[in-house]
Structure formats: structure tokens, C-alpha cells
N, C-alpha and C positions, 0 to 999 in steps of 0.2 A: 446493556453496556454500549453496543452500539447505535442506539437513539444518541445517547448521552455527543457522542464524534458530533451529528449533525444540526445539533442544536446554535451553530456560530450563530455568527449576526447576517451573513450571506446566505444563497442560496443553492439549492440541489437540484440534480436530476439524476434519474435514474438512466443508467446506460440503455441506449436506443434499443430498442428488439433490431436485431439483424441474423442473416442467416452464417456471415463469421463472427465470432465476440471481436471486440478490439483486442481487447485483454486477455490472452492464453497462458495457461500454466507449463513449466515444465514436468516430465515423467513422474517428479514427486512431489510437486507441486499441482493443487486441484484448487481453483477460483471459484469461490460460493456466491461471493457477492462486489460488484464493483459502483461507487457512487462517484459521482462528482461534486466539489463542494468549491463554492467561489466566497470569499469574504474579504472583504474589507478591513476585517479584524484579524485577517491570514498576513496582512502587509506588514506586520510589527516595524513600526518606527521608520517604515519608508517616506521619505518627505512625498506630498499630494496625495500618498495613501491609496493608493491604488492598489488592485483586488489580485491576489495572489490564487492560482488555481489547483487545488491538488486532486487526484483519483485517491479515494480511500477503497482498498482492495481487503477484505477477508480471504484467506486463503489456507485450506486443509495443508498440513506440510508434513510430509512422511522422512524419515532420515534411514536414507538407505546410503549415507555417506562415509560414516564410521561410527566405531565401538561406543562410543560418545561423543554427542557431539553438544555444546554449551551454543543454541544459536543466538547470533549478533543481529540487530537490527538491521545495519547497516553494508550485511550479507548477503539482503535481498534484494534485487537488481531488476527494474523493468527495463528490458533492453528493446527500445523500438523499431520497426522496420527500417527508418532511415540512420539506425546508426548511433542513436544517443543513447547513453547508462546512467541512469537513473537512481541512486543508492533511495533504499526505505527510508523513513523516518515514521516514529509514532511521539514525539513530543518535537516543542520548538517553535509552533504556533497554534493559534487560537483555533486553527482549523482542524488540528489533533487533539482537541483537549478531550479526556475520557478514555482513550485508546491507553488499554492497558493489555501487555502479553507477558505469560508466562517465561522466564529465560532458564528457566533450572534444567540440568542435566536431562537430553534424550538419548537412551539406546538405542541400537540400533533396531528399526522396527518399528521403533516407539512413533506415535504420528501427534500432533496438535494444529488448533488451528488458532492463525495470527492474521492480529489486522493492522494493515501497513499503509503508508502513506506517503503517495509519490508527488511531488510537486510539478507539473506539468503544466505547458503556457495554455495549450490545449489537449483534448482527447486524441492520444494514437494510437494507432495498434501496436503493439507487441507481446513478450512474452514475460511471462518473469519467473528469474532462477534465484536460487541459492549459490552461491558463490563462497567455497570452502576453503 
């Protein structure tokens, strides 16, 4: 499934080895895997066409927030060092295509992992939550 994300027409990289990640999870949030994906084909209908950049982020999510919780896409928040909030997205551009997540009903306890996609000019550090 997740080959299928990085197959655009743009290209990748693998987030740098360093000794912080950029990308940190919160308490119930855990970061498996974080890519960078640039396309061309990410720009939908932007006149010159210029390359739109997202982080696609995999990430284990535990819901230790209540009895049930139905998660939102758009609940998932990279909030970066300097201040910017970032909502998820897993469709919308061609740089998402394939990204499919589960949204049915989690107990509490219950854990899954989702892959999200933040639109970002370039790579920063921050964290990302779930926002309930």
C-alpha cells in the first residue's frame, strides 16, 4: 500500500539519519516511517505548475482519549517548532494517491496505524498530535 503513495510523477527521499528525527510523535502517537515526496503532479491546476511538497508520515496511533473514538483525518496536526499547524490529509493530490486508512470505531485502547500527509514548503521539525 505504501509503495502505491510514492509512485507520483516527482521524487523522494528518505528522511536524513540524524541523531533528533525531525518528526516526533506524541505519548500516543509512535512514527514508523516518514518520506518526502515532491511532484509536479502534487500542484493540481496550479498555473506554471510548480512542485508542491508533502511529508507522508506512517504512524502507530493508540486512543487513550475516550470510550470511542471515530478518528478524523484532519485531527492530525504536525505542529512545528516555529509555530505552524498543519492539518493531515490522505487524498486531494496526486501525491496522496493510494493512502487508504481505516476510520471505524476505536475503544479505548484499541491502537491502529495511519498514514498521513502533511503538505509542507519544506522539511521541519515538529511533532504530531491528535487533536480531539
Amino acid at each position: 500500500m505504501f509503495a502505491v503513495v510514492l509512485l507520483g510523477s516527482g521524487c523522494q527521499e528518505k528522511n536524513p539519519e540524524s541523531p533528533t528525527p525531525l518528526v516526533d510523535g506524541a505519548p500516543n502517537l509512535k512514527v514508523l516511517d516518514v518520506r518526502y515526496v515532491s511532484s509536479l503532479g502534487a500542484a493540481g491546476g496550479t498555473a506554471g505548475g510548480f512542485a508542491q511538497n508533502y511529508g507522508i508520515v506512517r504512524v502507530h496511533f493508540t486512543n487513550d482519549l475516550s470510550d470511542q473514538l471515530f478518528p478524523i483525518i484532519s485531527h492530525f496536526v504536525y505542529a512545528t517548532i516555529d509555530g505552524y499547524r498543519i492539518p493531515a490529509a490522505d487524498s486531494g493530490s496526486s501525491a496522496l494517491v493510494g493512502i487508504s486508512n481505516d476510520y471505524s470505531a476505536m475503544k479505548r485502547g484499541d491502537s491502529r496505524d495511519f498514514t498521513l500527509g502533511f503538505r509542507l514548503t519544506n522539511p521541519q521539525p515538529g511533532q504530531i498530535v491528535y487533536e480531539y
